[in-house]
LODREN-637365 format. One record per residue (C-alpha): residue in one letter; x, y, z. Coordinates in steps of 0.1 Angstrom, whole numbers, padded with zeros to 4 digits, always signed. Each point is the difference from the previous one (the first is absolute). Layout:
N
AXYZ
...
***
This chain:
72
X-0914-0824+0333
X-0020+0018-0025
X-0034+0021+0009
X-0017-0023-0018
X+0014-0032+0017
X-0002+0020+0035
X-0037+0005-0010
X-0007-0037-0006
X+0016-0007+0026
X-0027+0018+0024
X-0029-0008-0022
X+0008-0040+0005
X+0007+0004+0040
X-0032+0022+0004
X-0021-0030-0016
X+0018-0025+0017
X-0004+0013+0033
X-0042+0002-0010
X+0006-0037-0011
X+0014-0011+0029
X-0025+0017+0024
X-0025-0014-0020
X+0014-0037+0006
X+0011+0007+0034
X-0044+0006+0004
X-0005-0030-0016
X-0014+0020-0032
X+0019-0021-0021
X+0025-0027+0000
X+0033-0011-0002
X-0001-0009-0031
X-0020+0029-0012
X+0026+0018+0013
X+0031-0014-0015
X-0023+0001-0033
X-0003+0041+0004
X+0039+0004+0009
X+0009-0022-0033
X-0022+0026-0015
X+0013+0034+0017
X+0039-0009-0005
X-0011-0005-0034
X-0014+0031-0005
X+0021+0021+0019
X+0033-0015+0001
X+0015+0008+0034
X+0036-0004+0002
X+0001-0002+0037
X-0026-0029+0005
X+0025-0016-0026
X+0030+0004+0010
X-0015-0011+0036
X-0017-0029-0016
X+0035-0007-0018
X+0017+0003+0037
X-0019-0020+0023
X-0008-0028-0023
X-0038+0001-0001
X-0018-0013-0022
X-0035+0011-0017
X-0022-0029+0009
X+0014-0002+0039
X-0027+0031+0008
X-0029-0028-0012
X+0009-0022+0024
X+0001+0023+0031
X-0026-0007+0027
X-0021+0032+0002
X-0028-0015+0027
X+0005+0021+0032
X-0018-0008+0034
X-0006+0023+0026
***
């Protein structure tokens, strides 16, 4: 893995992790959220969200559909 790729690796992780807090506060939804990842792996690249997208079979529009309401 190049610098460069190593780099965009981090940069897409760091604003996914914000995204996902974000969401997980109810800041913004699902949907929103799988609208921003589209974005960031478009930007950046990553390799390893790929190859583990690749891997485990997912698919882009299954994080939409994700129930993100939390009780308690």
């Amino acid at each position: 893995m190049s610098e460069e790729q190593f780099r965009n690796e981090k940069m897409y992780h760091a604003t996914m992790n914000i995204a996902k807090s974000l969401m997980e506060q109810g800041a913004m939804t699902a949907e929103e959220y799988g609208q921003i990842d589209t974005i960031f792996r478009e930007k950046y690249r990553p390799i390893l969200v790929s190859l583990q997208i690749e891997m485990s079979g997912y698919k882009a529009d299954s994080m939409a559909s994700c129930d993100t309401d939390k009780e308690g």
